[in-house]
C-alpha positions as CSV (number, residue, x, y, z in Angstrom):
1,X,-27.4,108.9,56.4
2,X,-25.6,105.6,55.1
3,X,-23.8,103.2,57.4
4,X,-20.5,102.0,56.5
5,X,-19.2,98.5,56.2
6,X,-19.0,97.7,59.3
7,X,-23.1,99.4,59.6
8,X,-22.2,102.4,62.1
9,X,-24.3,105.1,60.9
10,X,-22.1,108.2,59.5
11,X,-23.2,111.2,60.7
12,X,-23.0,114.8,58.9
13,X,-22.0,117.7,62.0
14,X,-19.3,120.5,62.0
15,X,-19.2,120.1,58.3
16,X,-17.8,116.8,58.1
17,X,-19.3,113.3,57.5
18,X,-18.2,111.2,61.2
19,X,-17.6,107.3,60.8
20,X,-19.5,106.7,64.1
21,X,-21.0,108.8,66.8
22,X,-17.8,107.7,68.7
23,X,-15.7,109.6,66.6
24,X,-17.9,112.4,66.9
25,X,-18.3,112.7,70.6
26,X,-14.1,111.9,70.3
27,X,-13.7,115.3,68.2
28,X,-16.1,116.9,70.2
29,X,-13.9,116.5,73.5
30,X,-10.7,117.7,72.0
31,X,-12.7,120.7,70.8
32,X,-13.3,121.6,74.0
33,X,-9.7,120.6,75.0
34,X,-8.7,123.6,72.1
35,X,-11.2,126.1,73.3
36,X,-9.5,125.6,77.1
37,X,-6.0,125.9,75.5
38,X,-4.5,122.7,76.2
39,X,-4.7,121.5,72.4
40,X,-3.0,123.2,70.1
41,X,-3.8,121.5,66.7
42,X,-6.3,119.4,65.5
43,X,-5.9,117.4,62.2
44,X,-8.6,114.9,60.6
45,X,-7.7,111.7,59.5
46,X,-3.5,112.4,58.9
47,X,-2.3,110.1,56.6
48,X,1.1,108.3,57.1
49,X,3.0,106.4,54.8
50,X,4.3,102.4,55.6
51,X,5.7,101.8,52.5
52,X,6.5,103.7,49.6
53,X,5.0,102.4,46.1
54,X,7.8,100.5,43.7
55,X,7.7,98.6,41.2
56,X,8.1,94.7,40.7
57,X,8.7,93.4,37.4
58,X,7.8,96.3,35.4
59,X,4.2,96.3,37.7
60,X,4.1,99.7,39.5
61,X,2.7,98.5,43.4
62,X,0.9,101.2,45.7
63,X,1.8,103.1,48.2
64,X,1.1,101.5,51.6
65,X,-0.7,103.9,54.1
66,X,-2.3,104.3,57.5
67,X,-5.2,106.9,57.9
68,X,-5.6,107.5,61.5
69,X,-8.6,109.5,63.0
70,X,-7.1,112.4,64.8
71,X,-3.3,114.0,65.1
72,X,-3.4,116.3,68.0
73,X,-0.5,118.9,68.8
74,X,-0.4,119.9,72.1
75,X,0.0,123.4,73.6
76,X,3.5,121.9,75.6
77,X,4.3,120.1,72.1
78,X,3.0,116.4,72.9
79,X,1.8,115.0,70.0
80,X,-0.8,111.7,69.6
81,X,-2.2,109.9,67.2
82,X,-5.5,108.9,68.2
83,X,-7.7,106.1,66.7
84,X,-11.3,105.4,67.5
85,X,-12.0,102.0,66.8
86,X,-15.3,99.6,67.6
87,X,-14.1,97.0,65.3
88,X,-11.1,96.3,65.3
89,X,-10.5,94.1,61.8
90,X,-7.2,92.2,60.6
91,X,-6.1,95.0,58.4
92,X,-6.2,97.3,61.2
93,X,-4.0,95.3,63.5
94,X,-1.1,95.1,60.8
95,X,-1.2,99.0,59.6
96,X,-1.2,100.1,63.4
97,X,2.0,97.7,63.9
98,X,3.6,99.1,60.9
99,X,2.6,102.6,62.0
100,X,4.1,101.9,65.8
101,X,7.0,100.0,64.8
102,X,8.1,103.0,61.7
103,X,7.1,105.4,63.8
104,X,8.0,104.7,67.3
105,X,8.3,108.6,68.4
106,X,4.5,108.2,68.1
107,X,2.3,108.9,70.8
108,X,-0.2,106.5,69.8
109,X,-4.0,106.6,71.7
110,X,-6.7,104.0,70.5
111,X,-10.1,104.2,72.1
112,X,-12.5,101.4,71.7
């Protein structure tokens, strides 16, 4: 399997191609969270937008977004964001502040 840029090895299980085996063994825990009933939900990689696109100058400017690693709804209606991280690079720092200070209902969990 390849490794991505930061050389983690992906790895293909449960139908889906993981980052790391830390993210794996992360979704693998709130599986069996769901199977006891405490985790309602389980979404991969939510998406949440920073800034909407617009345009400067007649130049149409992207969207800015944060992908995060796990949105988890819980049975009492908690919900968290979780992030698994074993790099944490530059760009990463400034989404998750965006993210947190947009968002500040956000339940936000990063393990490292």
């Amino acid at each position: 399997m390849n490794r991505s840029k930061y050389h983690a090895r992906k790895i293909e299980k449960h139908g889906h191609i993981w980052d790391s085996h830390k993210e794996l063994r992360e979704y693998e825990r709130l599986m069996l969270l769901q199977q006891a009933g405490e985790i309602k939900t389980i979404m991969l990689q939510p998406q949440f937008e920073l800034q909407p696109a617009f345009t400067y100058k007649g130049k149409k400017q992207r969207a800015i977004t944060y992908k995060a690693d796990f949105m988890v709804l819980y049975a009492n209606g908690r919900k968290e964001v979780i992030e698994v991280k074993g790099f944490k690079t530059r760009d990463y720092v400034l989404r998750r502040k965006l993210l947190l200070f947009k968002h500040p209902d956000i339940n936000f969990v990063e393990i490292t």
